[in-house]
VEXBAGU-527002 format. One record per residue (C-alpha): x, y, z; residue in one letter. Coordinates in pm, 1 decimal, always signed. Layout:
{{X,Y,Z},'A'}
...
//
This chain:
{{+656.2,-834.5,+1855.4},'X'}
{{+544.0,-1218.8,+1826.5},'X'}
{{+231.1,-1230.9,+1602.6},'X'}
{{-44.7,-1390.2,+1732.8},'X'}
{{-29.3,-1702.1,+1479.0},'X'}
{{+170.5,-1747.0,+1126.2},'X'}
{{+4.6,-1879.4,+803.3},'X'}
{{+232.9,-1927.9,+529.2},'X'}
{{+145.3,-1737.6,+272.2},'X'}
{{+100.0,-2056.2,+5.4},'X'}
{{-183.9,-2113.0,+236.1},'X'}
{{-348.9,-1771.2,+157.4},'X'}
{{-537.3,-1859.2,-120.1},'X'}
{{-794.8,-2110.4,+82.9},'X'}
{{-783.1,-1903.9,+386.2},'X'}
{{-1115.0,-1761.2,+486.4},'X'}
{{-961.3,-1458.5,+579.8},'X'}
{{-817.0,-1331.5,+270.7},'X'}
{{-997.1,-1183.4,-62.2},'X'}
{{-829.0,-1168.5,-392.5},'X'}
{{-759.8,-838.5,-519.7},'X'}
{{-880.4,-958.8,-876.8},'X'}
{{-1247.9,-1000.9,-695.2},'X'}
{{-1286.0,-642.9,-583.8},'X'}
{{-1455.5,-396.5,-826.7},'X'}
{{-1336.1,-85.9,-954.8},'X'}
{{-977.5,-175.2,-827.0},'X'}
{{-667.1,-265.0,-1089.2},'X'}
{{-376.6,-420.7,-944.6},'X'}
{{-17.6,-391.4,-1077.7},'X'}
{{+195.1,-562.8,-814.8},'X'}
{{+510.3,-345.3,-863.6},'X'}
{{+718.3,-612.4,-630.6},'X'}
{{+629.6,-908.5,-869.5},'X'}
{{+799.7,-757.2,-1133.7},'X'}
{{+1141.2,-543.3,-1150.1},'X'}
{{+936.6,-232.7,-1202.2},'X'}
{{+1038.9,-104.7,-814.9},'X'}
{{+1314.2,+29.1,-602.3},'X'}
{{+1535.0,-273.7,-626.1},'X'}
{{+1475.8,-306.1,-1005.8},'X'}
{{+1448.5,-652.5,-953.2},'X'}
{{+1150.2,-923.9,-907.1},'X'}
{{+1106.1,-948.7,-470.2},'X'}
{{+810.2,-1171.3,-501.5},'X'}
{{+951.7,-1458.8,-706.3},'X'}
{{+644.9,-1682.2,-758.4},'X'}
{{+457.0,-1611.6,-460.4},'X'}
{{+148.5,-1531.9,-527.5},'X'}
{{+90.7,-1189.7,-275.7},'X'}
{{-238.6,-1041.8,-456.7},'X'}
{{-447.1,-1098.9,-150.9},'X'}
{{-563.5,-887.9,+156.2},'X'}
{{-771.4,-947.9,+487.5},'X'}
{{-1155.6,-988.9,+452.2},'X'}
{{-1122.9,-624.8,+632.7},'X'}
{{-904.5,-485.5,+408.8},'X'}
{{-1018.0,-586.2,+127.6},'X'}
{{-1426.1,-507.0,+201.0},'X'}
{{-1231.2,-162.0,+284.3},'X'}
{{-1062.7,-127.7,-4.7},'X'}
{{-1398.0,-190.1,-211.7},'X'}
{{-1570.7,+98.4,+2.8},'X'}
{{-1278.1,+297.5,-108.0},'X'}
{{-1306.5,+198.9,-445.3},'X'}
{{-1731.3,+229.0,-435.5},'X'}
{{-1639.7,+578.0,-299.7},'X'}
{{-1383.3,+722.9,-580.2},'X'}
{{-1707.8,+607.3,-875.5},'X'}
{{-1939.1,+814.5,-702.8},'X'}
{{-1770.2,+1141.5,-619.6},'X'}
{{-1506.5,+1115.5,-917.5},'X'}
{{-1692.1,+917.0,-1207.5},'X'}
{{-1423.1,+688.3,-1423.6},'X'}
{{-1135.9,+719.8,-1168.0},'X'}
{{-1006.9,+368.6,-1047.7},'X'}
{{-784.2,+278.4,-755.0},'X'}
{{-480.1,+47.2,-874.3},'X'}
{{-308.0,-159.2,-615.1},'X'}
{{+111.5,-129.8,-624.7},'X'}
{{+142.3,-358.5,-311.2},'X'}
{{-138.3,-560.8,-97.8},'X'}
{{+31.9,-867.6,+116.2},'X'}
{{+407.9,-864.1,+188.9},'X'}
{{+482.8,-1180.3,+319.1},'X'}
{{+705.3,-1167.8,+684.5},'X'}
{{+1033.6,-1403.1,+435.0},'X'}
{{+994.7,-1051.4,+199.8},'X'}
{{+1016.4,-809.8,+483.9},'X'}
{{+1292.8,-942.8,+600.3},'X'}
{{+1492.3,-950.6,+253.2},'X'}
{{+1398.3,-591.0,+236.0},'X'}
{{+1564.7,-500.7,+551.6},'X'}
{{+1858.7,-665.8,+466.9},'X'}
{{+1895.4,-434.8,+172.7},'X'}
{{+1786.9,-154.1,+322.7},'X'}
{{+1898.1,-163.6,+695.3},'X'}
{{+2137.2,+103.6,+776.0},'X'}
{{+2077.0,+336.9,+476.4},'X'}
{{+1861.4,+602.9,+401.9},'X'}
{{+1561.4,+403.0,+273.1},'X'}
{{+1515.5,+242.1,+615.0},'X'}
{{+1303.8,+476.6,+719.5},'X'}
{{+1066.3,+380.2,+422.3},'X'}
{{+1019.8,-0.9,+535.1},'X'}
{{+942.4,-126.1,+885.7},'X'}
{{+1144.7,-355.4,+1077.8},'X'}
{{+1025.8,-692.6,+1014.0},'X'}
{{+1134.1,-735.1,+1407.6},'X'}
{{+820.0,-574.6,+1495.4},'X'}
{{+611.1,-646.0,+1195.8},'X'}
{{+495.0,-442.7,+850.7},'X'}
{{+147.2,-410.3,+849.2},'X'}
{{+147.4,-562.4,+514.6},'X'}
{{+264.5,-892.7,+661.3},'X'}
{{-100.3,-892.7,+810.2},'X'}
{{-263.4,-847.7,+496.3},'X'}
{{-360.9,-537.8,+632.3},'X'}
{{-249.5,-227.3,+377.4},'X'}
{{-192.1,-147.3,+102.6},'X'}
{{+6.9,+105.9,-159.3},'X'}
{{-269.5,+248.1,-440.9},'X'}
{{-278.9,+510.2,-660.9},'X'}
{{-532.0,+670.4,-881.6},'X'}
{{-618.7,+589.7,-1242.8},'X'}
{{-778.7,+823.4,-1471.0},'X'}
{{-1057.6,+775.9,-1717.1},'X'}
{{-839.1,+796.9,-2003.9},'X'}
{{-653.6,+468.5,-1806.0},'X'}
{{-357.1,+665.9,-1678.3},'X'}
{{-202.7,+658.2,-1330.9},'X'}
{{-231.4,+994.1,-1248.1},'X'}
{{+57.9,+1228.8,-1117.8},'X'}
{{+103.5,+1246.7,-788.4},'X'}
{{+447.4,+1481.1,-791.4},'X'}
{{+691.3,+1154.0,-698.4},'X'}
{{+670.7,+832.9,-808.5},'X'}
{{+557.2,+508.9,-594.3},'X'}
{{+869.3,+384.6,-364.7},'X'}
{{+1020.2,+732.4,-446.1},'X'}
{{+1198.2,+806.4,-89.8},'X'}
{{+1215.5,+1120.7,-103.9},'X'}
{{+1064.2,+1418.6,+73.6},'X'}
{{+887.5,+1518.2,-178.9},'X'}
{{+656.0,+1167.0,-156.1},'X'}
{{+607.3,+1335.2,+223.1},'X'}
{{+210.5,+1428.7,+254.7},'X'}
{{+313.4,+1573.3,+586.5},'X'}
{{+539.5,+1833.2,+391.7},'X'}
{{+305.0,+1937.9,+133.8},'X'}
{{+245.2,+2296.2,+251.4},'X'}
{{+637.9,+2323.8,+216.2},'X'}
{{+677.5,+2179.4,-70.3},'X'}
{{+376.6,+2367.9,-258.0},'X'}
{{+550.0,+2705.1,-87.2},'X'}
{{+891.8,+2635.6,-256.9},'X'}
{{+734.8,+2509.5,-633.3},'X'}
{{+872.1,+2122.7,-547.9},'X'}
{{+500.2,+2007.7,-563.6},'X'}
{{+220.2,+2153.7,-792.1},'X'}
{{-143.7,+2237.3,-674.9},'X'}
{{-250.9,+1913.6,-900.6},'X'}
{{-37.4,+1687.3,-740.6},'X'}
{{-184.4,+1804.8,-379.9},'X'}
{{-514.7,+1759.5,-529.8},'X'}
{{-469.6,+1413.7,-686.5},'X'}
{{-323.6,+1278.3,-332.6},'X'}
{{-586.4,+1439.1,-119.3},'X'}
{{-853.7,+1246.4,-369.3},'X'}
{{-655.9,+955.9,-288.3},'X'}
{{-665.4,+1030.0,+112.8},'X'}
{{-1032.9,+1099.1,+51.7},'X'}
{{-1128.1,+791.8,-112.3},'X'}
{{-982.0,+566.4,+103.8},'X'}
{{-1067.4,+740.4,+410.1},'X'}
{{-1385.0,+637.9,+330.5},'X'}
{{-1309.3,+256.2,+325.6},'X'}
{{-1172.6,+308.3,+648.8},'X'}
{{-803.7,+403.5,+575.9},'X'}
{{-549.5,+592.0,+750.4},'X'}
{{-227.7,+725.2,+537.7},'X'}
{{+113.6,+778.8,+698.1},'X'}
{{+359.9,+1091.7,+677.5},'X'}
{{+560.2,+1027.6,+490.9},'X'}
{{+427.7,+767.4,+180.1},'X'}
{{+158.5,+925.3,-33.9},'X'}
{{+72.8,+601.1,-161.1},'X'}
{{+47.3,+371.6,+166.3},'X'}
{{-218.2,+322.1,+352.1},'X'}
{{-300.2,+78.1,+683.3},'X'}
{{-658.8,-30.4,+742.5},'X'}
{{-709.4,-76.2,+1140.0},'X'}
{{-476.4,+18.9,+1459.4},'X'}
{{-136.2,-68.2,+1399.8},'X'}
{{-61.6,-195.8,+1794.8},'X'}
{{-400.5,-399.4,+1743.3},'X'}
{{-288.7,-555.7,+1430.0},'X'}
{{-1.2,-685.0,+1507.7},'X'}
{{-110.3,-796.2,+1885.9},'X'}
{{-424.3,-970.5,+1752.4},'X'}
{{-376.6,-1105.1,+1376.0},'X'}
{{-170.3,-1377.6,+1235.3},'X'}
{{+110.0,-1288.6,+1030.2},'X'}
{{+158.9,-1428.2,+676.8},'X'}
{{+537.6,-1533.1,+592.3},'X'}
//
């Protein structure tokens, strides 16, 4: 699908459009992609600077964040990924393309909704400053990272009534900021119709 318009993401930073993750409160960031803490154990962001979402997002994101305080006092959302430029997609695929983990990343053909600036990957930190533990680890592709499998997974001991618990505070907080999660990625989560995104917003490569 041909975005709308392209803005390079070196532009990002004096782009109306885009927040900093740094300015929201009550929300850590730890951009697992700018380091060689991820699936590819090495650094996919180079020195791009990709801590940035939409004005929507991010004002989202904050409601999320405003959210999680009141209902779960000292809990903090931490950011793993926010804006994925299109150039980063793309060198994804190329590692991933006709293997298992495919299914995990979307073709940069029709567009990742974090090329758009659009969703994010978060987790929850306790009060003690922890990330908490959701029963797989973020990027694990697995089955057991599957929120659409967690009544299997609970019936055959693979996931523990905790880890259901911490992931539906997760899907709770950032419901409220407007959020919808996906089936199979506890930790992703895409703020506004997908079709509509990609049809209407610039991309960022």
């Amino acid at each position: 699908m041909k975005p709308k318009s392209i803005i390079p993401v070196e532009d990002v930073p004096a782009h109306p459009d885009f927040r900093p993750l740094a300015g929201l409160r009550g929300v850590q960031h730890d951009l697992r992609y700018a380091s060689e803490n991820n699936f590819a154990g090495r650094v996919l962001y180079g020195g791009l600077d990709c801590a940035w979402l939409r004005v929507e997002a991010a004002t989202g994101l904050q409601a999320a964040a405003v959210w999680l305080q009141r209902h779960h006092p000292g809990w903090h959302l931490r950011v793993l990924d926010a804006l994925r430029p299109q150039r980063v997609q793309e060198a994804i695929w190329g590692d991933v393309w006709n293997t298992p983990m495919a299914m995990y990343f979307a073709d940069p053909a029709r567009g990742s909704m974090h090329s758009f600036g659009m969703a994010v990957d978060v987790t929850l930190v306790s009060p003690q400053g922890t990330e908490a533990d959701m029963g797989s680890a973020f990027d694990e592709m697995a089955l057991t990272s599957h929120p659409a499998l967690h009544a299997e997974h609970l019936a055959r001991g693979l996931l523990q009534p905790e880890h259901v618990a911490q992931r539906e505070r997760l899907h709770a907080a950032m419901a409220a900021g407007g959020f919808a999660g996906i089936a199979t990625e506890w930790w992703h989560f895409d703020h506004g119709d997908r079709d509509a995104v990609r049809r209407t917003l610039p991309r960022v490569d």
